[in-house]
C-alpha positions in Angstrom: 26.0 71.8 -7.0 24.8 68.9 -9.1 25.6 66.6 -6.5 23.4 68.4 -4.1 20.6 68.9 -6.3 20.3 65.5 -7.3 20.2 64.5 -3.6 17.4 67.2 -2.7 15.5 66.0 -5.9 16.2 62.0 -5.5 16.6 61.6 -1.4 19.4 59.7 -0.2 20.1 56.6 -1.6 20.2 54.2 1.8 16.6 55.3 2.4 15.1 53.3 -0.4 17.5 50.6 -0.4 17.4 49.3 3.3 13.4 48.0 3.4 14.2 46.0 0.0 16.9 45.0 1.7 15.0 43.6 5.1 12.1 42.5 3.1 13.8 40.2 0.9 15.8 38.1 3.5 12.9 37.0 5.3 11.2 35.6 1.9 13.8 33.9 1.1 13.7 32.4 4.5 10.5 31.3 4.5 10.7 30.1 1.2 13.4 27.9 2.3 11.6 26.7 5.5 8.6 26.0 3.6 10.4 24.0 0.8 12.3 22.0 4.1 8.7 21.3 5.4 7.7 19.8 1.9 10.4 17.5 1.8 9.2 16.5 5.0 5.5 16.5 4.2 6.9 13.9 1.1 8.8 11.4 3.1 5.9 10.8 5.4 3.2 10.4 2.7 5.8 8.3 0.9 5.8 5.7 4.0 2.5 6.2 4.3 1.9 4.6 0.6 3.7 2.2 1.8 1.8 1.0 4.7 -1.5 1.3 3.5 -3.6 -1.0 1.2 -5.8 -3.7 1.7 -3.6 -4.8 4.1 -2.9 -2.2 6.5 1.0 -2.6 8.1 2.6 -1.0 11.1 5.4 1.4 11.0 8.0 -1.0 12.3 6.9 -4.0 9.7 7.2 -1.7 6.6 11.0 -0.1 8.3 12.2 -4.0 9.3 10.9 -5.7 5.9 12.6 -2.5 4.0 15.8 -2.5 5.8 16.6 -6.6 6.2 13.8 -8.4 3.9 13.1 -11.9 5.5 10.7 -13.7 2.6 7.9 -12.9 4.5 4.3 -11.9 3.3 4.9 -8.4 4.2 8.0 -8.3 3.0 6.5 -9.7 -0.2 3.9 -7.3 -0.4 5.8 -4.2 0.1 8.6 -5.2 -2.2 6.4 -6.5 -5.0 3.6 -4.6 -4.5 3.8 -1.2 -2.6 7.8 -0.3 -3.4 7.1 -0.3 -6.9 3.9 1.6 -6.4 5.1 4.2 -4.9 8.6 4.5 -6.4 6.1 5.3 -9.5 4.5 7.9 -7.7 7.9 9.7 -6.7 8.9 9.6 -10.5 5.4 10.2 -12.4 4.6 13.2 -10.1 7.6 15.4 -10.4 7.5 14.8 -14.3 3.7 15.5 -14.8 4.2 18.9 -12.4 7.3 20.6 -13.8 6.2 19.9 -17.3 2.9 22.0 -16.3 5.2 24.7 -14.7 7.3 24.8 -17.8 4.2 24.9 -20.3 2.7 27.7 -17.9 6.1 29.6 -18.2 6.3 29.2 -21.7 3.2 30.2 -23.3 2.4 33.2 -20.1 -0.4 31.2 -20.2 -1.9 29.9 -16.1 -4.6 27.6 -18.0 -2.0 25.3 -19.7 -1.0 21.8 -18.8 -0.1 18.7 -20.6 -3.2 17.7 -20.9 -5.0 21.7 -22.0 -2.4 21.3 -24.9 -3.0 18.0 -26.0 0.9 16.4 -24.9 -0.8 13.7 -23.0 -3.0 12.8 -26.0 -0.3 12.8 -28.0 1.8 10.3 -26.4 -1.2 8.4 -25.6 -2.5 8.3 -28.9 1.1 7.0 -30.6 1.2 4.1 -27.2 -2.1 3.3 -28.5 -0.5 2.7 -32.3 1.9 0.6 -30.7 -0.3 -1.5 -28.7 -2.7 -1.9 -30.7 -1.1 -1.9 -34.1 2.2 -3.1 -33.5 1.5 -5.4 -31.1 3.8 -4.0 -28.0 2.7 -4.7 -24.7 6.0 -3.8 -22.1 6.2 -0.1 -20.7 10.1 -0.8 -22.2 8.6 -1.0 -25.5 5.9 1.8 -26.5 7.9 4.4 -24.3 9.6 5.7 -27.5 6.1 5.8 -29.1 4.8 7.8 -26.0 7.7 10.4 -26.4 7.3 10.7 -29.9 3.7 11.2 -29.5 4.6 14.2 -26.7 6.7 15.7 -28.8 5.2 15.6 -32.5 1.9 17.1 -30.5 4.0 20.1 -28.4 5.6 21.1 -31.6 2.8 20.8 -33.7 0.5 23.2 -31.1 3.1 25.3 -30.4 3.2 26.2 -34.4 -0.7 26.2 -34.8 -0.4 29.3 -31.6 2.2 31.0 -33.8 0.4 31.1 -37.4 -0.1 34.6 -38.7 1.6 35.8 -34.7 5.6 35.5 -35.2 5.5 34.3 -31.7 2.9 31.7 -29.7 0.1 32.9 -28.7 -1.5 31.5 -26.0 -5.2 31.6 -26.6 -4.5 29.8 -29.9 -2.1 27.5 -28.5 -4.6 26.3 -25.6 -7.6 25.4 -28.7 -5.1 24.1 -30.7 -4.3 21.7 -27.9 -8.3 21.3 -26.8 -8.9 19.8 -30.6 -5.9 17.9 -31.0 -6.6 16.4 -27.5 -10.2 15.6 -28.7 -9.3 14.2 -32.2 -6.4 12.0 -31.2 -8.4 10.9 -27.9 -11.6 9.7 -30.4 -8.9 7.8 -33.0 -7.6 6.4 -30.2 -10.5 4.9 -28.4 -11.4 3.9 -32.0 -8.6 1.7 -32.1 -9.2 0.8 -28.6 -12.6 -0.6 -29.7 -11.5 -2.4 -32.8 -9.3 -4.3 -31.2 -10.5 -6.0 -27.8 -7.3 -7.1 -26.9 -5.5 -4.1 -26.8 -8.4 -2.6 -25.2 -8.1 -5.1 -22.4 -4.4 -4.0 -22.4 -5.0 0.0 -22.1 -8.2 -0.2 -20.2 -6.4 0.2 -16.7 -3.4 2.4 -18.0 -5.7 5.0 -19.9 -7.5 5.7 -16.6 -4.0 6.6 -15.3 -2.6 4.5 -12.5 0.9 4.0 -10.7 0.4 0.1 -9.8 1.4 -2.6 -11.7 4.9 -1.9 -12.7 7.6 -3.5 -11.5 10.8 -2.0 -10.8 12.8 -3.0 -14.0 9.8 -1.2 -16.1 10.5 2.0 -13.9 14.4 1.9 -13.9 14.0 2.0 -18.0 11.9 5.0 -17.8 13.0 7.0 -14.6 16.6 8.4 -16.2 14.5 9.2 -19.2 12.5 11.9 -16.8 15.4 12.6 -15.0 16.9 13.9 -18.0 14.1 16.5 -18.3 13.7 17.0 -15.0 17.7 18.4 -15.0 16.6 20.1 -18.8 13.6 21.7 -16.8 16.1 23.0 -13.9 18.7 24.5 -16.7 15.7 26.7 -17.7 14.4 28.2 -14.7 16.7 31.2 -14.6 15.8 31.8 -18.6 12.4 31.4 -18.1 12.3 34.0 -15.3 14.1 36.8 -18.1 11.6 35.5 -20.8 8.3 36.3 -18.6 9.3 40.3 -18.9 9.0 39.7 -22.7 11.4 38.3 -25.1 13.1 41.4 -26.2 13.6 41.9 -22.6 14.7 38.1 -22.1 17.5 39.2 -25.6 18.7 42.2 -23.8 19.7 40.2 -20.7 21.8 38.0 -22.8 19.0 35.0 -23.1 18.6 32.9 -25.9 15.4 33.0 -27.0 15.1 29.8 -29.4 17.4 28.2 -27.2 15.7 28.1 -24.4 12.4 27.7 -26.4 14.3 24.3 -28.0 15.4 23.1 -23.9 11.6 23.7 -22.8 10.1 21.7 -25.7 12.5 19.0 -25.0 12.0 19.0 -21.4 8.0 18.7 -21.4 8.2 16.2 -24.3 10.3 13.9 -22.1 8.7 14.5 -19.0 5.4 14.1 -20.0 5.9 11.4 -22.6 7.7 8.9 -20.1 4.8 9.9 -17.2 2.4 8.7 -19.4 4.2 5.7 -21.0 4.8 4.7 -17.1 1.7 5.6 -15.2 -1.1 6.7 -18.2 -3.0 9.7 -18.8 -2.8 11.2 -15.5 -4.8 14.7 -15.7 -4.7 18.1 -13.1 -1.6 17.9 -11.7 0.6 19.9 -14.2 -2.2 22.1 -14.1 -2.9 22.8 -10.4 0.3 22.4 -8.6 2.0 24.8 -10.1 -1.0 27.1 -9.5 -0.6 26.3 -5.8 2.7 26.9 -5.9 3.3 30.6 -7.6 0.4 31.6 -5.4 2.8 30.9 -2.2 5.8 31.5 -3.9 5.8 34.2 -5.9 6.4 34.3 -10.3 10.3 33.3 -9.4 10.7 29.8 -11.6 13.3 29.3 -9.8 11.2 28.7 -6.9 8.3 27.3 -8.9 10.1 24.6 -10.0 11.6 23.8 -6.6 8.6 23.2 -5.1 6.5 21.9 -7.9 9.5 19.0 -7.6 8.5 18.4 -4.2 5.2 18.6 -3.8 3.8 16.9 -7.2 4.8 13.5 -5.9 3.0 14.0 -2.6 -0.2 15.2 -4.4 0.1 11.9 -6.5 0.5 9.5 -3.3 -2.1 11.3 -1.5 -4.4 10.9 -4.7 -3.0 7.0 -4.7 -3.5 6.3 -0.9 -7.6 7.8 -1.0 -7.9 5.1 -4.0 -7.1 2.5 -2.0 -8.6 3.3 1.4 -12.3 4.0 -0.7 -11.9 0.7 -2.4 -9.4 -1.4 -0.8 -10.4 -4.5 -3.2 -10.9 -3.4 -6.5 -9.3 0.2 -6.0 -9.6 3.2 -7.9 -7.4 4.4 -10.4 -5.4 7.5 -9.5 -5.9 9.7 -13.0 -9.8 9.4 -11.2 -8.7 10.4 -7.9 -6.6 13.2 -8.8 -9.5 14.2 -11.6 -12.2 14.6 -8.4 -9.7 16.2 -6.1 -8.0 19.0 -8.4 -11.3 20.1 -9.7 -12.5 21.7 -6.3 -9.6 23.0 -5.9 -8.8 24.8 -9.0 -12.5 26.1 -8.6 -11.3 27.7 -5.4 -8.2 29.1 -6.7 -10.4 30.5 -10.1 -12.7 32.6 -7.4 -10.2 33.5 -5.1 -10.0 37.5 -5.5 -6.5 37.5 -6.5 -5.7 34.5 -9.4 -2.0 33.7 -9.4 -0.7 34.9 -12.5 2.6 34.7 -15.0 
């Protein structure tokens, strides 16, 4: 009898089951196909960053000087010039997205980024101690400085957001970041001023740009993002438990500081060793995650995924306009990207239905 009534009052259990059931497959599908069309997507723009500059080369040049190197000009250009370029690209772009993602994720809040929350002034503002103080000049050298920068900064807003709270809040957390961002940035160009030659030395890297480095500079800094980049992977199933709320995130067997300690790490070494390599590069944390969760969905999981993928491409499409608008004196990319992501996040602001955490 209470069988039956529970089926008259509930309905039969397939009923409800089988449309979740159809619905989800085909997501997942798509999600997968478009993730495959990304990677795509990335390994044409990446030959494309190769061939172009202000010497334009063909397809088979760039594949016949990669593949067996001669000691020709080409060769010469693309293995001194445009390999390292856009190597930097493929390793600043992933760094400088998933630390937006993970920031986003962490403090619920769609407005934050490295730069909102003052993690690129941070490590900028300790590189410029070191340049211009301490005399260091080599990547190799002020990267420690940028990652201690990144990480004094997160930890130090993240504390500012949860005064009085218990827990970060996010409002508090994105001023916090806006001031420290503005007082660190003034010291800094203080410093910048005082000191011509280290102003000659930052003037090109605190514009943000991925030339200029050669490939022993970036194989000291790339396992240092790789690191978070595998720290910022570890989280993403975490981070999907914490969004419901963190007693929530508790009950399903999540550990809250934990993962709060993995995240801080993460962005700190993401986003220090992106700006020790390539400089202040601003709007990418910020908008391609954005783009992302609005095709995706709110799964990090997913976020993350494709933030990996197409960060890089957003970065060498930003790099390859610099050069074809000034092929002499080029633009730096931190400009590019600056001009580009604006629009963009204007669209996405008045679109009827934001993307939200």
């Amino acid at each position: 009898m209470n069988s039956t009534t529970q089926l008259i009052g509930e309905g039969p259990p397939p009923q409800p089951r089988t449309p979740v059931r159809h619905g989800a497959a085909p997501t997942r599908t798509l999600r997968t196909f478009g993730l495959l069309v990304s990677v795509g997507v990335l390994m044409v723009v990446t030959l494309a960053s190769i061939m172009v500059g202000a010497r334009d080369l063909t397809v088979g040049s760039v594949l016949a000087a990669l593949f067996n190197p001669d000691g020709s000009a080409e060769a010469l250009i693309i293995w001194e010039l445009r390999v390292p370029r856009t190597v930097v690209g493929l390793v600043v772009g992933p760094a400088l997205g998933l630390a937006g993602a993970l920031i986003q994720a962490f403090t619920r809040n769609p407005l934050a980024d490295p730069g909102i929350l003052g993690v690129n002034a941070g490590a900028g503002f300790f590189v410029t101690l070191a340049v211009g103080v301490l005399g260091f000049t080599d990547p190799r050298g002020y990267v420690w400085f940028a990652l201690l920068g990144a990480g004094v900064v997160t930890v130090l807003v993240y504390l500012i957001g949860s005064i009085g709270m218990g827990a970060a809040n996010p409002v508090q957390m994105t001023l916090a970041g806006v001031a420290l961002s503005a007082v660190l940035g003034g010291i800094a160009s203080g410093i910048s001023l005082k000191n011509p030659q280290a102003f000659d030395t930052l003037r090109f890297w605190g514009a943000g740009t991925i030339g200029g480095r050669s490939l022993d500079i970036i194989a000291a800094i790339a396992p240092l993002i790789f690191v978070g980049v595998v720290l910022a992977l570890l989280v993403a199933r975490p981070l999907n438990a914490l969004a419901m709320g963190d007693d929530v995130g508790k009950s399903l067997g999540v550990s809250v500081a934990g993962t709060r300690i993995v995240v801080v790490a993460a962005v700190t070494v993401l986003a220090g060793g992106a700006t020790a390599l390539a400089g202040p590069i601003g709007f990418v944390g910020l908008m391609v995650p954005h783009m992302v969760r609005w095709l995706v969905g709110p799964d990090q999981r997913w976020i993350l995924a494709y933030t990996l993928v197409v960060s890089p491409i957003l970065l060498l499409v930003a790099d390859i306009l610099a050069r074809v608008i000034l092929p002499s004196g080029e633009l730096r990319v931190g400009l590019v990207t600056a001009v580009v992501g604006a629009p963009i996040l204007i669209l996405l602001a008045r679109r009827k239905k934001v993307s939200g955490l």
